[in-house]
One Martini backbone bead per residue (centre of mass of N, CA, C, O) as a GRO file, in nm:
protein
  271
    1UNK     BB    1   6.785  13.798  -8.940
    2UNK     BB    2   7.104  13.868  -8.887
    3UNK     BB    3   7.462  13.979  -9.005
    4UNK     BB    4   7.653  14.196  -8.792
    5UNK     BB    5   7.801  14.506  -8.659
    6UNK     BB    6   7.904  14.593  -8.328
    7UNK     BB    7   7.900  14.802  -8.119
    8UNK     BB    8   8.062  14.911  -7.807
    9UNK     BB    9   7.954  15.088  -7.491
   10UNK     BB   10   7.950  14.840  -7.309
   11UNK     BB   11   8.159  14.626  -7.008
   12UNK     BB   12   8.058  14.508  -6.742
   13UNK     BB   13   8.237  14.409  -6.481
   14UNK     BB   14   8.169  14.099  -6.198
   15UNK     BB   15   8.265  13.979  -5.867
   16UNK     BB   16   8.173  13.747  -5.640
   17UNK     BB   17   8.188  13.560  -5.357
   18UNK     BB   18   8.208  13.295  -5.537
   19UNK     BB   19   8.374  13.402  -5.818
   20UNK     BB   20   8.212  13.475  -6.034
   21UNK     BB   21   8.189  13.614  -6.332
   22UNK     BB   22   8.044  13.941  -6.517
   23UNK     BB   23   7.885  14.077  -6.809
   24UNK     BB   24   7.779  14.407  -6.913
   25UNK     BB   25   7.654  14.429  -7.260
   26UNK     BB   26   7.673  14.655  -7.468
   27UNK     BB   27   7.499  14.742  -7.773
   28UNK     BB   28   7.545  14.894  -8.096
   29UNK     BB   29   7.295  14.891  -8.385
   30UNK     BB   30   7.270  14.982  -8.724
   31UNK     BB   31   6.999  14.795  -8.684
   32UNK     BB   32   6.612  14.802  -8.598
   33UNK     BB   33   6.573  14.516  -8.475
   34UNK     BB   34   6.258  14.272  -8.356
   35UNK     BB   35   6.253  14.175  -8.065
   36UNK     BB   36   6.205  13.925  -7.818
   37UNK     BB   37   6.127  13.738  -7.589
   38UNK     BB   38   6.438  13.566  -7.548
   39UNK     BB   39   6.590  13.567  -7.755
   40UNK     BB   40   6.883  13.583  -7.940
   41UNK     BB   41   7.270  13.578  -7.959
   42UNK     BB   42   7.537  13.566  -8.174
   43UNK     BB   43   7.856  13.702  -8.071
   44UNK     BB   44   8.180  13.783  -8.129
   45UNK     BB   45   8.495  13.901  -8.176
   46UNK     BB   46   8.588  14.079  -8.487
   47UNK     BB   47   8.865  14.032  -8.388
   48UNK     BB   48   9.021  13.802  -8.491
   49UNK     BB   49   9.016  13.440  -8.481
   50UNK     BB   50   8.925  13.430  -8.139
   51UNK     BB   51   8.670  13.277  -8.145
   52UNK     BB   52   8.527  13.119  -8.375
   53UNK     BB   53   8.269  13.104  -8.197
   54UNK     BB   54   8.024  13.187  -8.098
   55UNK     BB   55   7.779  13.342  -7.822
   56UNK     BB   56   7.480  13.247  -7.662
   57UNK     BB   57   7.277  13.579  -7.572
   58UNK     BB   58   7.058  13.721  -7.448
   59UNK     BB   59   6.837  13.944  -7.425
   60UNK     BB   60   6.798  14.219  -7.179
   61UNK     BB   61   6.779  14.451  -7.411
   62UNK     BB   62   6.588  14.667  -7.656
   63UNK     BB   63   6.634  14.984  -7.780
   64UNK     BB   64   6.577  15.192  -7.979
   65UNK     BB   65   6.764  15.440  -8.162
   66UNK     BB   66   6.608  15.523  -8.450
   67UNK     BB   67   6.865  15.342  -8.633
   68UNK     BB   68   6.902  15.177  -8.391
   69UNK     BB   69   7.033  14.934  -8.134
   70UNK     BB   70   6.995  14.886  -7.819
   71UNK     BB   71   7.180  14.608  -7.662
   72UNK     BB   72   7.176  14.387  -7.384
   73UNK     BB   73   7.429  14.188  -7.205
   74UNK     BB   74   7.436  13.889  -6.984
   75UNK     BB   75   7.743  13.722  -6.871
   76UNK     BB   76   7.931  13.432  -6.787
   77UNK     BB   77   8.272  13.381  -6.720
   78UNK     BB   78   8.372  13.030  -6.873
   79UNK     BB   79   8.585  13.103  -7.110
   80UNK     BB   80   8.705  13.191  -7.396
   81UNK     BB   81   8.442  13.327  -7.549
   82UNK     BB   82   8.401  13.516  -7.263
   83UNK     BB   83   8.689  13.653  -7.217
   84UNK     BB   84   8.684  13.789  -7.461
   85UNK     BB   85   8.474  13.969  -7.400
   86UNK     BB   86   8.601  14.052  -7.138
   87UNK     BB   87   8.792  14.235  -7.359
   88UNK     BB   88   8.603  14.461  -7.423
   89UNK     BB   89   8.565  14.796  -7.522
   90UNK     BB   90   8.525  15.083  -7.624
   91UNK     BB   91   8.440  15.080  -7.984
   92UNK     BB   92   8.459  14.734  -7.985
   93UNK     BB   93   8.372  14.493  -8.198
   94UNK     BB   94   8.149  14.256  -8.332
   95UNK     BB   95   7.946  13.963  -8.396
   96UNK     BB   96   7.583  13.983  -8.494
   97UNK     BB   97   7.348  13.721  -8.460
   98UNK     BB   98   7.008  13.834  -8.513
   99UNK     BB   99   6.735  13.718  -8.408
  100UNK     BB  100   6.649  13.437  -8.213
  101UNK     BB  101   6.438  13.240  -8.177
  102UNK     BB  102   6.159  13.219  -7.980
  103UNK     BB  103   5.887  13.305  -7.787
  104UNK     BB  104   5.672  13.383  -7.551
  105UNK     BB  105   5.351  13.302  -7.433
  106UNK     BB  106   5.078  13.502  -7.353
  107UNK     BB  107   4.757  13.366  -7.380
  108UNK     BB  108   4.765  13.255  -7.067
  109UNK     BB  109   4.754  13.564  -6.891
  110UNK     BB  110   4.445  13.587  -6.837
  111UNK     BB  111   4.361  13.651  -6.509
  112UNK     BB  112   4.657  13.611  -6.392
  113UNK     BB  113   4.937  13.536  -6.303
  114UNK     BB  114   5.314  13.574  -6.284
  115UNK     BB  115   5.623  13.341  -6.236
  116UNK     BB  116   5.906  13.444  -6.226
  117UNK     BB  117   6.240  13.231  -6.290
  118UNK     BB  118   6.529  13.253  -6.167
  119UNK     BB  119   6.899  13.164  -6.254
  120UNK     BB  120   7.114  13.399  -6.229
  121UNK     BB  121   7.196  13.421  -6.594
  122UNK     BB  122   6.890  13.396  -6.653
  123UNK     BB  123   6.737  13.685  -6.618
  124UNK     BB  124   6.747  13.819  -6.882
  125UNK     BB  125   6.525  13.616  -7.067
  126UNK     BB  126   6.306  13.814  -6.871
  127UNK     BB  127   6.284  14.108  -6.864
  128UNK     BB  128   6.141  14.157  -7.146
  129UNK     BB  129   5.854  13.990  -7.033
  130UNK     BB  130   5.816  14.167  -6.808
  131UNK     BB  131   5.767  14.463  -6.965
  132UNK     BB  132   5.482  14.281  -7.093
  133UNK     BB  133   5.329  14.247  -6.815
  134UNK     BB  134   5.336  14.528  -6.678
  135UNK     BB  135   5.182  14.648  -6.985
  136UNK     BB  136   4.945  14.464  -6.924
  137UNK     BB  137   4.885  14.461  -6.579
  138UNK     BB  138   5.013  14.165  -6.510
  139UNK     BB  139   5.069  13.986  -6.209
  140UNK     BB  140   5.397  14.013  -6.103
  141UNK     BB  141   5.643  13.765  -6.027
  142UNK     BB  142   6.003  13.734  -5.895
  143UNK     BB  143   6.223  13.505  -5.899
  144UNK     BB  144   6.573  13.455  -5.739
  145UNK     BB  145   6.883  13.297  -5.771
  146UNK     BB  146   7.209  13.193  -5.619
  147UNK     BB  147   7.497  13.159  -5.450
  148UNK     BB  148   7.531  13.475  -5.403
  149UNK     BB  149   7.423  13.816  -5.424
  150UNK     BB  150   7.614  13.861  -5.720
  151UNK     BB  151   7.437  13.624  -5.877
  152UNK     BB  152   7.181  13.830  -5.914
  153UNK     BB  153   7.130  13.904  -6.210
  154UNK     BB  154   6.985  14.236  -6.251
  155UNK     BB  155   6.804  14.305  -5.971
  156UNK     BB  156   6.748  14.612  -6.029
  157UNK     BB  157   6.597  14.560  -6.294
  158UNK     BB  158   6.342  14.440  -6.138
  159UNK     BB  159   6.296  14.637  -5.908
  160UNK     BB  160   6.261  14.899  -6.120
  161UNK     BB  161   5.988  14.753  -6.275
  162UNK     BB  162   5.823  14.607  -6.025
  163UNK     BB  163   5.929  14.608  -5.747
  164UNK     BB  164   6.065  14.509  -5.417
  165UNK     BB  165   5.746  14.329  -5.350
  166UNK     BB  166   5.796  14.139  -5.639
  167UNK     BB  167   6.121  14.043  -5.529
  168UNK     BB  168   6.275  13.788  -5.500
  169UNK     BB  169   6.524  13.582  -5.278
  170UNK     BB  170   6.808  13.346  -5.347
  171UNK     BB  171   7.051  13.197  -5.107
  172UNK     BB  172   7.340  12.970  -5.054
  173UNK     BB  173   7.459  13.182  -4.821
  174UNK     BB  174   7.258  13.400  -4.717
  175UNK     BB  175   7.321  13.705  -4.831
  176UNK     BB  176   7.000  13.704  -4.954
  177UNK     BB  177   6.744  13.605  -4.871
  178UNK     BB  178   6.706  13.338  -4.879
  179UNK     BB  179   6.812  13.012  -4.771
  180UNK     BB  180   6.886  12.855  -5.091
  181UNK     BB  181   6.661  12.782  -5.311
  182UNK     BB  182   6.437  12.939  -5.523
  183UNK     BB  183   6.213  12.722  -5.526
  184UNK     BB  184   6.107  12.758  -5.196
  185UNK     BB  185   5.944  13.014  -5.272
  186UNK     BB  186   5.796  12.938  -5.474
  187UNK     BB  187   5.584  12.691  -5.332
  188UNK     BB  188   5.476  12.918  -5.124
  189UNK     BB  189   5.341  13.099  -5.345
  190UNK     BB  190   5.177  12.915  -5.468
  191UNK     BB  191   5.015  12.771  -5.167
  192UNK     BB  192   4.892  13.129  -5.198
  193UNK     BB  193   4.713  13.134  -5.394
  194UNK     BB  194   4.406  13.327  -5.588
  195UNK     BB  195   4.502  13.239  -5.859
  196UNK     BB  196   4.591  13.186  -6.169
  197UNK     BB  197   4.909  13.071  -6.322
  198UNK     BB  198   5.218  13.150  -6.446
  199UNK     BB  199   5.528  13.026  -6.554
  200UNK     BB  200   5.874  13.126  -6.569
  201UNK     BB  201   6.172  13.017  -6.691
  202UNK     BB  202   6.568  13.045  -6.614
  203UNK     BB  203   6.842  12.849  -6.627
  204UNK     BB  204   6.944  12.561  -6.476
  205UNK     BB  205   6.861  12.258  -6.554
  206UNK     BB  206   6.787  12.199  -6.247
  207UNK     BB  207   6.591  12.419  -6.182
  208UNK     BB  208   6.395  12.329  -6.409
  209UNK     BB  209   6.322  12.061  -6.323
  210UNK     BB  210   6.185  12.114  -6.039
  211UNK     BB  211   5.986  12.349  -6.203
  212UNK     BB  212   5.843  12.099  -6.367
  213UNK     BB  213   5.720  12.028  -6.123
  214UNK     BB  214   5.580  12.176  -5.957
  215UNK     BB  215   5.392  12.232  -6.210
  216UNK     BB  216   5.254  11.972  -6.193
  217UNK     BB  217   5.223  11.925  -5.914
  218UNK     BB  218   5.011  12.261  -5.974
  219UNK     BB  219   4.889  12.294  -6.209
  220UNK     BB  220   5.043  12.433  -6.429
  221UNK     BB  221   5.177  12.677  -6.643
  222UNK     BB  222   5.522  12.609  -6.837
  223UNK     BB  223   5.788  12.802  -6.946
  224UNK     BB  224   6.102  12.734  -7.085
  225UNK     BB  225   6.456  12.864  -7.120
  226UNK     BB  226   6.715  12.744  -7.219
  227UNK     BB  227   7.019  12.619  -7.207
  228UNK     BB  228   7.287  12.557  -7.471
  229UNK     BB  229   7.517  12.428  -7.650
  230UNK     BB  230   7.654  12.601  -7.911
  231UNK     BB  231   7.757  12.714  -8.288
  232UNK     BB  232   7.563  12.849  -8.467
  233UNK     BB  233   7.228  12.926  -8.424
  234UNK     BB  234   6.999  12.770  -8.638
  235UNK     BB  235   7.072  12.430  -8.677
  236UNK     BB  236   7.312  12.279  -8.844
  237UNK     BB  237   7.475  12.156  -8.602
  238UNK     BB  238   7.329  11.976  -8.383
  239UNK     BB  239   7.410  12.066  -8.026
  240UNK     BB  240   7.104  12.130  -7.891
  241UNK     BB  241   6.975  11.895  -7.873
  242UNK     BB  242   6.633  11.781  -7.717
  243UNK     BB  243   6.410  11.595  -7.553
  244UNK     BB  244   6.076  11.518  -7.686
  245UNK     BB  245   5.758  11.427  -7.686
  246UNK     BB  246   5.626  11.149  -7.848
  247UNK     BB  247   5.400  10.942  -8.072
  248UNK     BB  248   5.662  10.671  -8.039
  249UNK     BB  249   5.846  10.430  -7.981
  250UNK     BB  250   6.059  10.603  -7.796
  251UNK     BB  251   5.861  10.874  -7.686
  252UNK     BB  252   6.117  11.048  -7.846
  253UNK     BB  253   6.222  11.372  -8.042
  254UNK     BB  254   6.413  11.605  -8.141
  255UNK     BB  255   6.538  11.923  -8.073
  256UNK     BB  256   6.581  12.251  -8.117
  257UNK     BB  257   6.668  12.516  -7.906
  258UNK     BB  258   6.736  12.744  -8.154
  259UNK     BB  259   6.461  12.718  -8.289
  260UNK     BB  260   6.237  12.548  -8.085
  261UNK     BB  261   6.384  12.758  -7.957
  262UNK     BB  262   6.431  12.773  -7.611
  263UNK     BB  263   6.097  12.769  -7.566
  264UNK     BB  264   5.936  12.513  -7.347
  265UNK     BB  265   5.731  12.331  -7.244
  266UNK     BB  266   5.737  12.152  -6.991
  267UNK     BB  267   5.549  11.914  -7.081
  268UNK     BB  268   5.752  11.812  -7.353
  269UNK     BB  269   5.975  11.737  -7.184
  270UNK     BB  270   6.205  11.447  -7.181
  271UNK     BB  271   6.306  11.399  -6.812
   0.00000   0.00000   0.00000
């Protein structure tokens, strides 16, 4: 983890039909730390003093180049501290602490198929995740789902790491691929499975507790990477706090989504 200061390469806003806006911030980082899937990123404006707390975003792409990291991620505008990033310029700085959270754990996909589910923004924290499974030459496939196609954040980027025919959609106004929830052809999938399958989500809390529904009703191992609101990212605030299954009168216990996570069992958690 670090705390550095990191420059601007671009900011791409866009809004949906369904009036959603999100920005696509690429940022050069002056020292090339080691990224892993999921892990995150607290960011803030680095004029001015607000908003004073940073705003925590998956990693989307971690590249090196050379002595620097070029990084993107895909945030959605929804408040004051994401409003302040969608107006960054090209080569105007951020403060940005990470990388940071666990990552997710590949041990169980030998033999397996990998069932990506994804919820509108929550898209990113799954990127580099496909493209570790794909160069592991793993049978991955991706569902995401949205409002509308326009909520479908990074679509393009996932179409051309794993093809077009990897690659479901769900809108709930039926302009791109299935009209419904996401989990709806996730369980059509599942229905059709030929070997053992892992389930990796990330997305809004009703779409994780479905998936982790699923999961369990389909004996599946699922690994869900968590949205939570943040303070620090670190541990301090214990702002993040979501209850674990423990074996205590009871019966659970708090962790944090940053430091214990993002990225849980879906069994582990007391939902």
């Amino acid at each position: 983890m670090i705390d550095t200061i990191a420059r601007v390469e671009e900011n791409e806003l866009t809004e949906s039909a369904s009036r959603r806006r999100y920005g696509r911030l690429r940022l050069r980082i002056k020292v090339p730390i080691a990224v892993q899937p999921g892990q995150f990123a607290m960011i803030r404006p680095h004029a001015g003093e607000e908003p004073l707390l940073r705003r925590a975003m998956a990693f989307h792409r971690a590249d090196r180049q050379g002595d620097h990291l070029l990084a993107e991620f895909i945030y959605q505008i929804v408040g004051r501290g994401t409003e302040a990033l969608a107006r960054l310029r090209i080569n105007d700085e951020v403060d940005l602490l990470g990388p940071l959270g666990n990552t997710f754990d590949l041990g169980e996909t030998a033999g397996t198929e990998a069932l990506l589910v994804a919820g509108g923004a929550g898209s990113p924290a799954l990127h580099m995740l496909a493209g570790q499974l794909n160069a592991r030459a793993i049978p991955t496939r991706f569902f995401i789902g949205g409002a509308s196609s326009g909520d479908l954040c990074a679509l393009a980027d996932f179409i051309e790491l794993l093809g077009a025919e990897r690659v479901t959609t769900a809108t709930i106004d039926g302009s791109r691929g299935v009209t419904g929830f996401v989990t709806a052809p996730l369980e059509a999938a599942i229905a059709r499975l030929e070997r053992p399958a892992v389930i990796y989500a990330c997305g809004p809390d009703p779409m994780l507790h479905r998936v982790a529904r699923i999961a369990a009703e389909s004996n599946l191992p699922a690994q869900l990477s968590l949205e939570a609101p943040m303070a620090c990212g670190f541990g301090i605030c214990v702002g993040c706090a979501v209850p674990v299954r423990h074996d205590c009168p009871e019966g659970f216990i708090y962790q944090k989504v940053c430091t214990d996570g993002p990225v849980f069992r879906s069994e582990t958690l007391a939902w």
